[in-house]
N, C-alpha and C positions, 0 to 999 in steps of 0.2 A: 517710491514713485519715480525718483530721478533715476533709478536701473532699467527703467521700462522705456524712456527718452530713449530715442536713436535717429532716425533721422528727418523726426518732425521739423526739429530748427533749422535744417540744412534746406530742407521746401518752402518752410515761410520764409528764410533771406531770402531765396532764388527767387519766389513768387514776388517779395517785396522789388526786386531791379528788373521783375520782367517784365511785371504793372508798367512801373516810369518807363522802361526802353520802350513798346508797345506804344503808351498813349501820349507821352511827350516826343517822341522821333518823330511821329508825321507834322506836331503841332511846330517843332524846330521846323523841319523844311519849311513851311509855310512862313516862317519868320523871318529865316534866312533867303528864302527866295523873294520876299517882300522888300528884305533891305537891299537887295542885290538890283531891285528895279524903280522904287519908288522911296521917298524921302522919308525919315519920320512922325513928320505929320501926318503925311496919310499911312501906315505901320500901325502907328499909334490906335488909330482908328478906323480900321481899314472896312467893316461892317458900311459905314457911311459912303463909300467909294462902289458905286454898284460895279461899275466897270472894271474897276483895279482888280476887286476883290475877284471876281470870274475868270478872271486871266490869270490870280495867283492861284486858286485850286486847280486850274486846267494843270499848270505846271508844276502842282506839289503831287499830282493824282498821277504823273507819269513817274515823279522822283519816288513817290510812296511805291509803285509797282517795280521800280530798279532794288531797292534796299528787298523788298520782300523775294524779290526773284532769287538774290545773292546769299538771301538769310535760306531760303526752301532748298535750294540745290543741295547746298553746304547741309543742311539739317539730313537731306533725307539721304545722304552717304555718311552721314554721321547716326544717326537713330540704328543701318543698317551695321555698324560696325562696330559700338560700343558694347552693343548686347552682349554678344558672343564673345570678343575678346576680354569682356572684367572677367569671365568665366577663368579665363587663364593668368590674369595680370592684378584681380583681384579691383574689388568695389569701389575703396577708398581711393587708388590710383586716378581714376578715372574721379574721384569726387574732387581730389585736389588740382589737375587738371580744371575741372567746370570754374574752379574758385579764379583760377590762373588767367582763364580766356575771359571772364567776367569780368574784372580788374582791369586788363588792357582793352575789352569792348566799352567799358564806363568811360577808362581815360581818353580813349580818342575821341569818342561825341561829348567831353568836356573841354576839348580843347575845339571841335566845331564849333561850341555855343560862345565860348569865351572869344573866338571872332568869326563871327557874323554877317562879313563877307565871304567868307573861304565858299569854297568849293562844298553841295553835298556829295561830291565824290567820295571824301573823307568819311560820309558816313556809310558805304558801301562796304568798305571794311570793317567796322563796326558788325555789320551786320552777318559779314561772311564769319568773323571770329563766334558770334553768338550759335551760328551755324554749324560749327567745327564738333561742337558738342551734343549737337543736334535738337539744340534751343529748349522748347518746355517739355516737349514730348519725350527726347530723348533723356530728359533730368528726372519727366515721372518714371520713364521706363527704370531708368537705374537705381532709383530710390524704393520701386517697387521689387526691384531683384533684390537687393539689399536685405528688406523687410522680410522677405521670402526664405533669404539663409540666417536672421536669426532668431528666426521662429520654427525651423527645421523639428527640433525637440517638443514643439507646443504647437504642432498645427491648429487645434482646435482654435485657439488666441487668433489665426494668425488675419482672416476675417475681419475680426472688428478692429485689430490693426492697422487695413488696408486704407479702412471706411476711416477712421480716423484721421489717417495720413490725406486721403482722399477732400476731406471736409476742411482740414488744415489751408489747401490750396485755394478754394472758393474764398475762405474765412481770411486768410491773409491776403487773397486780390480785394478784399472788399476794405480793410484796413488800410491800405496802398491805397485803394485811390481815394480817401478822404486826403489820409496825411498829403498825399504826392501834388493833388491841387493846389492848396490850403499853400504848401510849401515851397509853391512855383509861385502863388501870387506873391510872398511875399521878401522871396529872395531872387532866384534868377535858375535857369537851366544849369550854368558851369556848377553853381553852389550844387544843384539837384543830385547831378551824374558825378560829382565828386564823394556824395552821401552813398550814392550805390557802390562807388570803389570800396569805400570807409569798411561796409557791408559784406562786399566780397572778401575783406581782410581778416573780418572775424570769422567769416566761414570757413576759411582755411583752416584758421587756429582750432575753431573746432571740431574740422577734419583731422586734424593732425593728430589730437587730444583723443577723442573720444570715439571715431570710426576702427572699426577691428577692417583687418588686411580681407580676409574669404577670400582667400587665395585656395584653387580649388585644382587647377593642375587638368584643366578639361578642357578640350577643344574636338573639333569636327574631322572626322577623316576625307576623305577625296568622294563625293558624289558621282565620278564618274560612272559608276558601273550601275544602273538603276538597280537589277534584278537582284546583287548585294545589297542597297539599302531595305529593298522587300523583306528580304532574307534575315537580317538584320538590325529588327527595331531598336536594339539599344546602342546605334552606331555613334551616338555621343559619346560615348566613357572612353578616351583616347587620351592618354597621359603626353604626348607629343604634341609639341608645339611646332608649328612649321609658317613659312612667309606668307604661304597662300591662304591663310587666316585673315591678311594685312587685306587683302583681296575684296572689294566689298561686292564686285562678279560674281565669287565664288561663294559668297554669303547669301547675296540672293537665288544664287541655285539654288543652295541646301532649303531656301524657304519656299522654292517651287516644288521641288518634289515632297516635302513633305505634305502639300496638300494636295500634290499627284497621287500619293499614294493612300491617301484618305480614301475610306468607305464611304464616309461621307461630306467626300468634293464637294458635291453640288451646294451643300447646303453651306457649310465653310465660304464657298466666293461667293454665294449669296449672303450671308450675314457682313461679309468684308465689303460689297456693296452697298446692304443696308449703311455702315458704317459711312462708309464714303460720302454719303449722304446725311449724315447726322453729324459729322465734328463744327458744321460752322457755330453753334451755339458758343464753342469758347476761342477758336481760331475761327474761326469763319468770317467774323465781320470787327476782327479787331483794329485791322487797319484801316477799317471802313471809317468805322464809328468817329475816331476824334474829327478828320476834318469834316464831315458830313457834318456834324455839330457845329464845326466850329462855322460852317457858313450859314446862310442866310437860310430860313427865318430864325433859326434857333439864336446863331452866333455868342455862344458858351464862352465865355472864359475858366482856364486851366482848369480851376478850385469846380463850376459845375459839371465839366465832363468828368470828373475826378468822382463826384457825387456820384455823378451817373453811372462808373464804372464800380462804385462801391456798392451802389444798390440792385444792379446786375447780378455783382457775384457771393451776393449775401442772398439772394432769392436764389442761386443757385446750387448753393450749399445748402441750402436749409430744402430746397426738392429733394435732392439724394437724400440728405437723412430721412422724412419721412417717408417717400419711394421704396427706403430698403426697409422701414421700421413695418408700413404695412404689409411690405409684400414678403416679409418671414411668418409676420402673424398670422395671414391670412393666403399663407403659400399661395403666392399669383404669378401665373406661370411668364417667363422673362418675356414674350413677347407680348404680352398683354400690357405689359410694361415700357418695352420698347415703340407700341401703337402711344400710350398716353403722351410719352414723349416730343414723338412727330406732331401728334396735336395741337400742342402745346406751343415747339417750334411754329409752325404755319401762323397758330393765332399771333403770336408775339410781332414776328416778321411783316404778318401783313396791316398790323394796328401801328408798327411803327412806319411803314411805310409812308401811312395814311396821315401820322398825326403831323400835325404842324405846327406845334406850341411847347414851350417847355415843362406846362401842368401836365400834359396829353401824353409827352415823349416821356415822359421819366412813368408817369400809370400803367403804361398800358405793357411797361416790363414785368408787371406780374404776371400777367398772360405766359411767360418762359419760365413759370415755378418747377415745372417737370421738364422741361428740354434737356437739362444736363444728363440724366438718368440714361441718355439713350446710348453714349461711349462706355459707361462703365458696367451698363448692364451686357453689353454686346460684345465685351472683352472677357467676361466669365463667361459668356455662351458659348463662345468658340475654344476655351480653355479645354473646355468641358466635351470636347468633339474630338481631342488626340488624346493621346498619353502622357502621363508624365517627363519623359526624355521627348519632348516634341513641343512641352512648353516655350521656350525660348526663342524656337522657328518661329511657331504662330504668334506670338506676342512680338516677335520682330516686324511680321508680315502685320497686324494690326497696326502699328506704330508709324510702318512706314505709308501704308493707306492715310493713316491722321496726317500726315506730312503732303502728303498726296493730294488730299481732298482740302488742304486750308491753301494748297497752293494754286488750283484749281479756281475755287472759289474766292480768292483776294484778289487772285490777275483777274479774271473775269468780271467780279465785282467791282473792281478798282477802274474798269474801260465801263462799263458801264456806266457807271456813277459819272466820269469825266463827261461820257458821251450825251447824256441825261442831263446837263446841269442848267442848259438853256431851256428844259421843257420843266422835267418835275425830277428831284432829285431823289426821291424816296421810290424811284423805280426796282432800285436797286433793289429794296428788299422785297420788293413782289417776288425778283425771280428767285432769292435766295429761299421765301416759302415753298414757291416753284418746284425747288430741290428738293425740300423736306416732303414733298408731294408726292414726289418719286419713291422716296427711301418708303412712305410710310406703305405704299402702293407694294412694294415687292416685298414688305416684313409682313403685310397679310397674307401674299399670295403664300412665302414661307412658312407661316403658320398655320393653315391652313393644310398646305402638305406635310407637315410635322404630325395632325389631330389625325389624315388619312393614315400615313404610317402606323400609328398608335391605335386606331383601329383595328388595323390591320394584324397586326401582330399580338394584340389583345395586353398590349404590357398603357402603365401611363405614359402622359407626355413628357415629364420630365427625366421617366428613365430612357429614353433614345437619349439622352444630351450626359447620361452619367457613363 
């Protein structure tokens, strides 16, 4: 059983300090911008200060949208460059690294917490270092490559592998945010983000230990010439390494022409739209969420947004598993899967918007049982639409969409919400339904010309996607 471990433990540390950086950073700003303007007494108790309190979200809602800005730029030239170069510099490199920039992103927002005056400028770095690697997306991305070379010999495995790894992530955010509450009530932030170095310390070790090299000696030749890569499907298998690799310009050409040259474009930036419209369920409203809590009517303390992020991502994990368990059994074609979804999204969003109580906010998350389903189902769909030497484009170009669309949706969410806080705070999540309104709007209209096709040509629906 311990031969089949590989890089499960390496996702639940990483998930375990992304939990706390996520939902304890915006809760720091707010603490530190409270001491930075008002005494301890009212800090202490700041719910009771109606005035105070509205003037401190105004100003953590712009600081929360600085850190997220610094984290998304960084991530999405990082998600775009990591791919392709472990291909040549090999998996573990790049794990050790994550372990590396972890460690110095913990120690610096342990030394914001530990004084309390300072600057959140300080945590702008933080956030850019978290970015460098290209944050969660870019750690699923390379965990999922990982899993993919060493199951090379056992493809059949490699499947329920994925799903595993995949449930791991849900299953360890929901463990996080018990402990991470529980453990801020009764120690402090510095103690917190010193616990996630501790974390990133072991990860290295057992990166060092137990990750194989998959050094593969592959990289990209020069796109210039379109009419060669036509020519030329399997223009990946290039044993030279050159600087222009370093390029992250040149990395997203290779991932436009490869869906230039797709048969089926249209359908490819239609699902990467649907997409774009489905990731806020786990980036979408994570920087939303703690201070909208933390204010009024709810005004949470640490330990129940912590609850509430646990109970999130344990109804999230537990959709994917049954989502995939029905829809093998009863072969349900992926967009019928990707509509239950959006459903699901809209209901969840727009009962949260609504509610106003903390019995109300934490129920009406089971309305999101099936929302996660809609990223992982929509990343096999498009797998399933190039070749095998074309994986790594398109799963770059997905990636970087994910990066895309939570960065989209946290700036705009995050003005909103500020802009909103004198009327009704829960506006925010109307529009964010709003979006999944869209997404669910144009995965019919897809699906729909997927059944014409399939008509048409008299084969099923699922073999246009094989």
């Amino acid at each position: 059983m311990f031969y089949n471990i590989s890089v499960e433990p390496f996702i639940i540390g990483f998930v375990f300090t992304f939990v706390i950086y996520t939902s304890l950073t915006p809760q720091l700003i707010l603490s530190k911008l409270c001491a930075a303007d008002y005494n301890s007494t009212i800090c202490s108790n700041l719910p009771a200060y109606k005035d105070e309190q509205l003037h401190v979200q105004k100003q953590a809602a712009l600081w929360v949208i600085a850190v997220f800005v610094c984290d998304t730029v960084a991530s999405f030239f990082g998600v775009v460059m990591w791919g392709p170069l472990t291909d040549i510099i090999g998996r573990k490199k790049c794990f050790m690294y994550i372990t590396f920039a972890m460690g110095f992103q913990n120690l610096v927002l342990s030394f914001c917490a530990h004084f309390p005056t300072s600057s959140p400028v300080y945590i702008l770095i933080a956030s850019v270092a978290a970015g460098s690697y290209g944050n969660i997306q870019g750690v699923i991305s390379i965990c999922y490559s990982y899993m993919a070379d060493i199951t090379t010999s056992e493809v059949s495995s490699r499947t329920k592998r994925m799903a595993v790894l995949e449930s791991c992530i849900f299953f360890s955010s929901a463990v996080t945010g018990l402990v991470s509450g529980l453990f801020l009530k009764h120690t402090n932030y510095t103690v917190v983000f010193l616990a996630s170095c501790a974390v990133a310390l072991m990860m290295y070790f057992y990166t060092l230990l137990f990750f194989k090299l998959n050094q593969r000696k592959l990289s990209y030749q020069n796109l210039n010439n379109e009419d060669q890569l036509v020519a030329d499907p399997e223009y990946i298998h290039v044993e030279k390494f050159r600087m222009t690799h370093l390029n992250p310009f040149f990395l997203i050409k290779q991932i436009y022409y490869v869906i230039k040259i797709n048969s089926n474009r249209f359908t490819v930036l239609g699902l990467l739209v649907v997409y774009l419209c489905g990731v806020m369920m786990f980036v979408g409203d994570i920087y939303i969420i703690p201070i909208y809590l933390k204010n009024a009517p709810f005004n949470f303390h640490p330990d129940m947004i912590g609850y509430y992020i646990a109970e999130f991502s344990f109804i999230a994990g537990l959709g994917i598993i049954i989502a995939s368990t029905l829809s093998h059994r009863f072969n349900v074609s992926d967009y019928a899967i990707v509509t239950v979804g959006f459903i699901s999204q809209i209901g969840v969003y727009v009962m949260t918007g609504l509610s106003r109580t903390a019995s109300i906010v934490f129920t009406v998350r089971v309305a999101g049982l099936f929302a996660s389903v809609i990223t992982t189902t929509i990343r096999s769909q498009v797998s399933k639409l190039v070749t095998p030497t074309q994986y790594g484009c398109i799963l770059g170009a997905v990636v970087a969409v994910d990066v895309i669309g939570a960065f989209i949706l946290n700036f705009i969410g995050l003005g909103i919400y500020r802009a909103s806080l004198d009327t009704y705070s829960g506006i925010v999540f109307f529009v964010i339904a709003g979006v999944s309104g869209i997404g669910l709007i144009l995965n019919l209209y897809l699906w729909k010309q997927n059944k014409r096709v399939a008509e048409v040509t008299h084969i099923d629906e699922v073999d246009i996607l094989d």
